[in-house]
N, CA, C and O atoms as a GROMACS GRO file, in nm:
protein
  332
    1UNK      N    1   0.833   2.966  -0.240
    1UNK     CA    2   0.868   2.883  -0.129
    1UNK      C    3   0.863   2.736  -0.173
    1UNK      O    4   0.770   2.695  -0.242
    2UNK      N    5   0.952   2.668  -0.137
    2UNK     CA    6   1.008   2.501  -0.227
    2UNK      C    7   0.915   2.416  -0.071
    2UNK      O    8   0.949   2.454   0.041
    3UNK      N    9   0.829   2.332  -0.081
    3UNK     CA   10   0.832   2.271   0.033
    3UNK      C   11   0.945   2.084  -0.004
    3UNK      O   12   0.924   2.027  -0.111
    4UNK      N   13   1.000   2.052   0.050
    4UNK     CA   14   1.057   1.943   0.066
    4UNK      C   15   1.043   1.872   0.176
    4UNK      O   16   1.082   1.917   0.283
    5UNK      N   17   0.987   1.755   0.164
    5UNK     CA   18   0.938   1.655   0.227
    5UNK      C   19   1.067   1.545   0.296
    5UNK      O   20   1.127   1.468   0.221
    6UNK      N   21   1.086   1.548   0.392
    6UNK     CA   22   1.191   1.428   0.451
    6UNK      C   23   1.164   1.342   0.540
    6UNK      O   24   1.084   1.367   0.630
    7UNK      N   25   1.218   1.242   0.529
    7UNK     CA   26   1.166   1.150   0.623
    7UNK      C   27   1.297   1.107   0.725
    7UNK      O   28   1.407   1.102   0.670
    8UNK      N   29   1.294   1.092   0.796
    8UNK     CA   30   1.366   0.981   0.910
    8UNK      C   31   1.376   0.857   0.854
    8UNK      O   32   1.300   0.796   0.779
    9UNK      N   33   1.565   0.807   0.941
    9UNK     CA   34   1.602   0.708   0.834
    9UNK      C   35   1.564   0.592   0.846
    9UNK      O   36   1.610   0.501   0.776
   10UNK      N   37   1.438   0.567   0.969
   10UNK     CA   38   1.378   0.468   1.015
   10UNK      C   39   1.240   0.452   0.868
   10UNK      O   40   1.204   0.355   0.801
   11UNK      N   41   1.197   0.600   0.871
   11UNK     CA   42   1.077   0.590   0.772
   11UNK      C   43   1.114   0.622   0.601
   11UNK      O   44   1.027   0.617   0.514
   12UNK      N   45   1.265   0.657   0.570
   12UNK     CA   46   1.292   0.640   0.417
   12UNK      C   47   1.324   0.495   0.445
   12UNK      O   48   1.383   0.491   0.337
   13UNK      N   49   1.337   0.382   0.487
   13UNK     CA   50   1.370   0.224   0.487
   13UNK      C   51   1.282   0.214   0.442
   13UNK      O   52   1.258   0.190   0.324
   14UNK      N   53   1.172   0.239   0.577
   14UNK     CA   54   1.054   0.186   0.512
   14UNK      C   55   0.980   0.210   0.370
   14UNK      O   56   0.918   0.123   0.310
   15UNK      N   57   0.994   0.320   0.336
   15UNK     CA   58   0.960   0.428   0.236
   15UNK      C   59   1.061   0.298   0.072
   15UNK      O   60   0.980   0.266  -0.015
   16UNK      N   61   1.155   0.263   0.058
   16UNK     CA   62   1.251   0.190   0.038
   16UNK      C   63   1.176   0.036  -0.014
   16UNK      O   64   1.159  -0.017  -0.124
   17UNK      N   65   1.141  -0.005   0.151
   17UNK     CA   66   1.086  -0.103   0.192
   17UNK      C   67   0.954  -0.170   0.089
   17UNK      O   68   0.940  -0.277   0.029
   18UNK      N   69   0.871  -0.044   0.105
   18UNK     CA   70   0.755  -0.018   0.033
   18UNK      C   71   0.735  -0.069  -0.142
   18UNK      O   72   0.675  -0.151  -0.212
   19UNK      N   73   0.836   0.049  -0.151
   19UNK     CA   74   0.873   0.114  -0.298
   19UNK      C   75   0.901  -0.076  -0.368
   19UNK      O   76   0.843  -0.150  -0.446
   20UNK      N   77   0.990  -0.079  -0.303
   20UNK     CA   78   1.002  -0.231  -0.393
   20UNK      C   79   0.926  -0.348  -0.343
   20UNK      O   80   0.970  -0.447  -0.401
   21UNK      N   81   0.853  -0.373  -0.280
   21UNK     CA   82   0.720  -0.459  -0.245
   21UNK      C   83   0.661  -0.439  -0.359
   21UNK      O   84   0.651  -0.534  -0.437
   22UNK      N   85   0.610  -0.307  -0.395
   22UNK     CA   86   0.524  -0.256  -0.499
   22UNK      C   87   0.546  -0.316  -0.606
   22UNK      O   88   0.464  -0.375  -0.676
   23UNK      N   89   0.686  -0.301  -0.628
   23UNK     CA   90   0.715  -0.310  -0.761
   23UNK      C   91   0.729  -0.471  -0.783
   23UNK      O   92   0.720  -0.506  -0.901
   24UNK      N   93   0.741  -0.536  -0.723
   24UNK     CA   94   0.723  -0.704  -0.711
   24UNK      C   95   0.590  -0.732  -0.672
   24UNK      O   96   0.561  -0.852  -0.675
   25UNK      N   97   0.509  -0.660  -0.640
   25UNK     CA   98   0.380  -0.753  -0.626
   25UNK      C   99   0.235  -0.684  -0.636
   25UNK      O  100   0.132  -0.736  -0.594
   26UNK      N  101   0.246  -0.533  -0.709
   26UNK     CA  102   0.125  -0.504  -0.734
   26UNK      C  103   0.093  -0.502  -0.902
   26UNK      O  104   0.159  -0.454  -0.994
   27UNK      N  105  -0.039  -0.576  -0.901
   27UNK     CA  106  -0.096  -0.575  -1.037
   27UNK      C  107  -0.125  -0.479  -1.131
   27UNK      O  108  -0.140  -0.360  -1.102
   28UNK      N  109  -0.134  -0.523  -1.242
   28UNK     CA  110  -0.112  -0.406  -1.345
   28UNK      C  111  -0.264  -0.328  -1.273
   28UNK      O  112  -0.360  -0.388  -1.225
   29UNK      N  113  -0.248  -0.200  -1.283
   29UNK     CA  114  -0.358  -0.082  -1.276
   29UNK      C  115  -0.424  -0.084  -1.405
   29UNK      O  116  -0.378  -0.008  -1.490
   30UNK      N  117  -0.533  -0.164  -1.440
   30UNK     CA  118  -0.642  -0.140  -1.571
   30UNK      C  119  -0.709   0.067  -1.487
   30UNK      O  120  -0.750   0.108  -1.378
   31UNK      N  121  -0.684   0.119  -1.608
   31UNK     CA  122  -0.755   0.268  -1.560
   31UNK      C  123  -0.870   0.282  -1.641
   31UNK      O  124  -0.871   0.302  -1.763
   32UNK      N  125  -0.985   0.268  -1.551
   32UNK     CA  126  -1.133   0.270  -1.543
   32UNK      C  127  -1.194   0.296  -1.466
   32UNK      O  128  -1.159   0.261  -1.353
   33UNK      N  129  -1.308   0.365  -1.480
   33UNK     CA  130  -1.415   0.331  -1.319
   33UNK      C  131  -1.488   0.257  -1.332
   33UNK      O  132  -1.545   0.258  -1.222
   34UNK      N  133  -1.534   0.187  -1.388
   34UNK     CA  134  -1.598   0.085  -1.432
   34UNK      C  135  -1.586  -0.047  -1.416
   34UNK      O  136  -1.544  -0.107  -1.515
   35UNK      N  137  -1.613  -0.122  -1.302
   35UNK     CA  138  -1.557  -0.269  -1.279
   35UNK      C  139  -1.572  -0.356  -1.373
   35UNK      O  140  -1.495  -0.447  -1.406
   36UNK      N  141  -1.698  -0.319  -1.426
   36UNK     CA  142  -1.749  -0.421  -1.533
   36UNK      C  143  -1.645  -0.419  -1.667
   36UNK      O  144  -1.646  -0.503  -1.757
   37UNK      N  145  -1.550  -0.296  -1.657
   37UNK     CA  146  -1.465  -0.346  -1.787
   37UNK      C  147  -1.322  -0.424  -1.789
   37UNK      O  148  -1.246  -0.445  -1.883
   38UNK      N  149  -1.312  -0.468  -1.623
   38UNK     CA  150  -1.229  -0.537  -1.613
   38UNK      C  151  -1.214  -0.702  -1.613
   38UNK      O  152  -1.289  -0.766  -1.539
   39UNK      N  153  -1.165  -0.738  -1.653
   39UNK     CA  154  -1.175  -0.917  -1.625
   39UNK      C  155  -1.180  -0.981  -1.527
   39UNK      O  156  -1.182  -0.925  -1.418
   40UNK      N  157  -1.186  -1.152  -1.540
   40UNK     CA  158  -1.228  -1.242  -1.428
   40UNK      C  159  -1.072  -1.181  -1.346
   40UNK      O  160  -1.049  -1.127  -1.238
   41UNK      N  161  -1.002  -1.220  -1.446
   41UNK     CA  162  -0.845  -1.250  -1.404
   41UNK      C  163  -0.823  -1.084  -1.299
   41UNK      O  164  -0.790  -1.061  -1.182
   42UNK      N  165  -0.848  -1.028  -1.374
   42UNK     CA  166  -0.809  -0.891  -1.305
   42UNK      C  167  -0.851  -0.847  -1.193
   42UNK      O  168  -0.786  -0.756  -1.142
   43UNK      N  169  -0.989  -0.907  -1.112
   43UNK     CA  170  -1.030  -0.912  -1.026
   43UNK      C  171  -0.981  -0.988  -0.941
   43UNK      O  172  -0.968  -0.960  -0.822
   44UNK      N  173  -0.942  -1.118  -1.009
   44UNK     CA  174  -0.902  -1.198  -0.910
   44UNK      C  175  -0.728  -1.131  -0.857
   44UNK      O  176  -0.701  -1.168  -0.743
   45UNK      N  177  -0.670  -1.087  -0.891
   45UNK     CA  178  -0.548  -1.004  -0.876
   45UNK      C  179  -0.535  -0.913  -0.820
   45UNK      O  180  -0.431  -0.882  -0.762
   46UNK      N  181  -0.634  -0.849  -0.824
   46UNK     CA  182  -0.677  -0.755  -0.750
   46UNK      C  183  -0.673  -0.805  -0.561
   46UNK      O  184  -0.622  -0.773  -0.454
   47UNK      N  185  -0.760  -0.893  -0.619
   47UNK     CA  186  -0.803  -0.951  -0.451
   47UNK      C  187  -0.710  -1.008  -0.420
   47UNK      O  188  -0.731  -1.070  -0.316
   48UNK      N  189  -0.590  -1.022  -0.467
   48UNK     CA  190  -0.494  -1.138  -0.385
   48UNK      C  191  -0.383  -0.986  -0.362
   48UNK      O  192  -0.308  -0.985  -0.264
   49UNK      N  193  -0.384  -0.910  -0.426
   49UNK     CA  194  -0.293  -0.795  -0.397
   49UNK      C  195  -0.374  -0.736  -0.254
   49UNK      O  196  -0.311  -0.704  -0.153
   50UNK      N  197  -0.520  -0.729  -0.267
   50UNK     CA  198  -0.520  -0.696  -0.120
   50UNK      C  199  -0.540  -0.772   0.000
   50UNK      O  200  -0.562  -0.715   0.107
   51UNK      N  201  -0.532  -0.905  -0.010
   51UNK     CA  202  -0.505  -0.972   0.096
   51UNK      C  203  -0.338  -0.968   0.085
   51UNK      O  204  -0.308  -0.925   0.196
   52UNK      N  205  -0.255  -0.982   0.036
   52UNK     CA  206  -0.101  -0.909   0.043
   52UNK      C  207  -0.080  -0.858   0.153
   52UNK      O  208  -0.022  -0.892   0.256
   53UNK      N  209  -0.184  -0.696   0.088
   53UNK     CA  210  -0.158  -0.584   0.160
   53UNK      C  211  -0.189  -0.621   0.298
   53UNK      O  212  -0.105  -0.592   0.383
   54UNK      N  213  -0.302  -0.682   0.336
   54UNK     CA  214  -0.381  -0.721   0.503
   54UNK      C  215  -0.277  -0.779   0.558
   54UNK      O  216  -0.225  -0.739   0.662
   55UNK      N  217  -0.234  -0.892   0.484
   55UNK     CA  218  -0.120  -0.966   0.550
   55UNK      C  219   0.014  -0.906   0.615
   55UNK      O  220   0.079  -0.956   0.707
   56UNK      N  221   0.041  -0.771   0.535
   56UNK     CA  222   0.167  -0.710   0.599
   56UNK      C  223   0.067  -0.572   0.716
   56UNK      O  224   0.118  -0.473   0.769
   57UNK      N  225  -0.039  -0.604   0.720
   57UNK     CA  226  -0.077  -0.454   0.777
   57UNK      C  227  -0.059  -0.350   0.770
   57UNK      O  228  -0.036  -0.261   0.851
   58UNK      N  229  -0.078  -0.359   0.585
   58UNK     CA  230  -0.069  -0.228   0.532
   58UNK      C  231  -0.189  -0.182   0.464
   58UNK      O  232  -0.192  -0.067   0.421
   59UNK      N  233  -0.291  -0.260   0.451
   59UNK     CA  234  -0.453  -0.223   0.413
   59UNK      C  235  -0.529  -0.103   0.518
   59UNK      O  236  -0.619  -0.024   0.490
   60UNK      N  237  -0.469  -0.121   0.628
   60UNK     CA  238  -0.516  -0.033   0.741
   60UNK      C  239  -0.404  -0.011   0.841
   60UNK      O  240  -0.420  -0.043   0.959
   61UNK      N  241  -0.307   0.037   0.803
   61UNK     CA  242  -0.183   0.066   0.886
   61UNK      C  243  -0.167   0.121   1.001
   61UNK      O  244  -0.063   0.094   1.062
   62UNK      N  245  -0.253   0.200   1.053
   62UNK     CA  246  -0.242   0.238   1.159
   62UNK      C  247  -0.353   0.233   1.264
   62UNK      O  248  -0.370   0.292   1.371
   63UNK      N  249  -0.457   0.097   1.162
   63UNK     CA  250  -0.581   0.029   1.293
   63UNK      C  251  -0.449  -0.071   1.438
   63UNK      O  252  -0.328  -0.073   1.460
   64UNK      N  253  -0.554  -0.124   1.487
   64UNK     CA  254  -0.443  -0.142   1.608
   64UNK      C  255  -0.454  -0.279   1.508
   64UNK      O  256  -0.504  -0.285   1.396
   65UNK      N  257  -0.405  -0.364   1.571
   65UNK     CA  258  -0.308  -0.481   1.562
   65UNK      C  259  -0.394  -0.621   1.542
   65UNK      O  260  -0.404  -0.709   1.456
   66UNK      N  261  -0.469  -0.582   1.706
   66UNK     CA  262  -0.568  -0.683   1.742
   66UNK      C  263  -0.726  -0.725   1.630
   66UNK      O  264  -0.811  -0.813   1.617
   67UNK      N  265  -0.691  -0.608   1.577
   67UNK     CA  266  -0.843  -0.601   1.456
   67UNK      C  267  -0.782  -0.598   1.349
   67UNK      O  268  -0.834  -0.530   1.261
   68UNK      N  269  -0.651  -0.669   1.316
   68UNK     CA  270  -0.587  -0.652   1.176
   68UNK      C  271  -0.537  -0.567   1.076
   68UNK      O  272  -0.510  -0.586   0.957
   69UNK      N  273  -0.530  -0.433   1.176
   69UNK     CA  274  -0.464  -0.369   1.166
   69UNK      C  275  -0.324  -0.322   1.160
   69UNK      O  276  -0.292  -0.340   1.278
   70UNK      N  277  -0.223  -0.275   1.105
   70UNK     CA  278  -0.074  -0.266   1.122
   70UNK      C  279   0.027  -0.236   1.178
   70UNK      O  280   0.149  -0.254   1.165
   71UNK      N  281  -0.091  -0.152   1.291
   71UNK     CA  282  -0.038  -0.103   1.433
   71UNK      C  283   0.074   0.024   1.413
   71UNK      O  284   0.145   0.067   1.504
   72UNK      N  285   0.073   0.078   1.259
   72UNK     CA  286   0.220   0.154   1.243
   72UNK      C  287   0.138   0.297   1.261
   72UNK      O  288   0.021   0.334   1.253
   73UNK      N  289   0.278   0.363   1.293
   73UNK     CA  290   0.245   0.551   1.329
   73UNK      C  291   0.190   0.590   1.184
   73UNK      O  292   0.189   0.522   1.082
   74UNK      N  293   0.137   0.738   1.207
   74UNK     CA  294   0.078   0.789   1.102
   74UNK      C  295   0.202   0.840   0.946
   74UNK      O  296   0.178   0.836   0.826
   75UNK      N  297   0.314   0.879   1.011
   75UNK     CA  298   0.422   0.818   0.941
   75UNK      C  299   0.493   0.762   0.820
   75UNK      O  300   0.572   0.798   0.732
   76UNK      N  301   0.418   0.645   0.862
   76UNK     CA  302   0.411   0.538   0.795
   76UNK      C  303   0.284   0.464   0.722
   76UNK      O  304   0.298   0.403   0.617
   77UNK      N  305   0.168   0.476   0.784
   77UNK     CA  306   0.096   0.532   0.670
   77UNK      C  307   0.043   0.657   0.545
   77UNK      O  308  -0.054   0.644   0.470
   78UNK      N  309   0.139   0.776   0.551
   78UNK     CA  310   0.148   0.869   0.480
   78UNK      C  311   0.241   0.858   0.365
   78UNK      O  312   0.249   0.925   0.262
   79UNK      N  313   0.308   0.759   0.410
   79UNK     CA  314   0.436   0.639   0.292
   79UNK      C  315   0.361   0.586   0.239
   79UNK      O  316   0.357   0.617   0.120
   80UNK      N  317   0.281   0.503   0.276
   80UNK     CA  318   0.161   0.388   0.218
   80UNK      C  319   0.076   0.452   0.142
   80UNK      O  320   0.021   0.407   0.041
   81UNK      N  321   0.065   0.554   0.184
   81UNK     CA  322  -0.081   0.648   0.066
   81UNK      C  323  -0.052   0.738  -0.046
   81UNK      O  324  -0.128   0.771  -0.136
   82UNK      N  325   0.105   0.782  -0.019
   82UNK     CA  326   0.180   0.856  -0.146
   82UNK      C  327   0.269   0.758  -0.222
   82UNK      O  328   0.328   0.803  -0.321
   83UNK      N  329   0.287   0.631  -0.190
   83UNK     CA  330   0.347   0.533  -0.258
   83UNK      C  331   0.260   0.509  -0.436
   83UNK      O  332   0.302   0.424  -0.514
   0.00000   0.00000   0.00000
């Protein structure tokens, strides 16, 4: 049994939308668990990628609005988390 995943053409935009945000503005991925083996710089990149993310209300996409949240359906944060 194949499962295939589709979206609505409201949520492949977004899906779209996403995809190239990413690719313009998230920092290289150092792969570690270890914070301590990452740099000043890399931290600091880090943190400006996730104020980014807060700024579009995509750090918490589907908190409400009023608490800085993104206010979007679940949807659309299931785009945000398989991105």
């Amino acid at each position: 049994m194949d499962f295939v995943v589709s979206f609505s053409p409201e949520i492949e935009a977004f899906r779209q939308e996403v995809s190239t945000w990413l690719d313009q503005n998230a920092p290289e991925i150092v792969e570690t668990s270890d914070p301590k083996d990452h740099t000043h710089q890399q931290h600091v990149d880090r943190d400006d990628f996730r104020r980014k993310l807060g700024s579009k209300g995509w750090l918490y996409p589907t908190g409400n609005t009023k608490y800085g949240g993104g206010g979007l359906t679940v949807e659309h944060a299931v785009v945000l988390s398989g991105t």
